[in-house]
Phi, psi and omega in degrees: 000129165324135159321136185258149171233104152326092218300339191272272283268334171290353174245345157287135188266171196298334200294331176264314174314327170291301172329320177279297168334284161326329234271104131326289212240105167240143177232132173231151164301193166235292209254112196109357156261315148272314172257162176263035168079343155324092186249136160284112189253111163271167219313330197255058168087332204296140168263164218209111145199147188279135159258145199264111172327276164358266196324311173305323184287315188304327176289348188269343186274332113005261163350267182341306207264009178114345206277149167263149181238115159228184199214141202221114182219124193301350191263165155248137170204096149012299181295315183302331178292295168330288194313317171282318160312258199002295196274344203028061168278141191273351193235055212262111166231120188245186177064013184231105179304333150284116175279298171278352176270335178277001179258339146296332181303330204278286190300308180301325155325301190274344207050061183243123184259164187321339168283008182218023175224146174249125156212162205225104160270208180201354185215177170351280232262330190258087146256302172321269242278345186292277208334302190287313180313124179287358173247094158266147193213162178211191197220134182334324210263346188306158132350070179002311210270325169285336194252009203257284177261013158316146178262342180236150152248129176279161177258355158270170183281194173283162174030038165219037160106030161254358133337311192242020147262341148300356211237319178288291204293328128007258188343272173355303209266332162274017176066025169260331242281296175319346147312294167291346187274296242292326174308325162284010220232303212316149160301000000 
């Protein structure tokens, strides 16, 4: 079977792909990045907001090819927690506004160092952690200021599949992403 190519990959320049190559550890934000940062509350408190499948399949593929996945987000929330079983991700720190001091806690656990985490946030509060992570990455829908010191902008939005357009540059630049398709090409 021919090599699979990501239709996005003629617009990644090589300087983020040898970056992306190195990549361990991706830390992602939630809301505006898995979700499109909307939360819904109804009448009697419960909260409501969508995560995008796309994304999700990218992570497990993700997962699959070695990348570690966690998720570092200032609210607690019950759906994020499910929603992180569910993907089975191993790494979940909610409640937490230091964003970089937990991704540094996070690195220091895995024993990683800043050339081998990627992360993607979209506001404020993920600016410490885009800086330290040698891959910072945001979404169209982002912060000015984030997208300012991003090393990346996905061309999807937060909660529309810019998740799982990180997760094929990954693939891509580690040489998985035909690996990871090719189960689905089978006869």
């Amino acid at each position: 079977m021919a090599e699979l190519k990501s239709p996005l990959e003629d617009i990644w320049p090589a300087p983020l792909l040898v970056k992306a190559a190195a990549i361990k550890l991706l830390a992602l934000d939630v809301d505006g990045i898995m979700s499109d940062g909307t939360v819904y509350f109804s009448a009697t408190g419960d909260e409501l907001k969508g995560f995008n499948i796309l994304d999700g399949l990218g992570l497990k593929q993700l997962m699959a090819a070695g990348i570690t996945v966690a998720v570092i987000t200032g609210r607690s929330s019950p759906l994020t927690e499910k929603r992180m079983s569910d993907l089975k991700i191993p790494h979940l720190m909610q409640g937490r506004e230091d964003k970089k001091v937990a991704l540094e806690e996070l690195a220091s656990v895995l024993k990683l160092a800043p050339e081998a985490i990627a992360y993607m946030g979209d506001d404020l509060p993920d600016l410490p952690a885009i800086r330290y992570a040698s891959l910072g990455v945001t979404v169209p829908n982002g912060y000015w200021l984030i997208k300012e010191h991003a090393d990346y902008c996905t061309q999807a939005s937060g909660g529309h599949g810019a998740v799982r357009e990180l997760c094929d540059l990954l693939l891509t630049a580690g040489g998985h992403l035909s690996k990871a398709l090719s189960p689905y090409l089978e006869p």
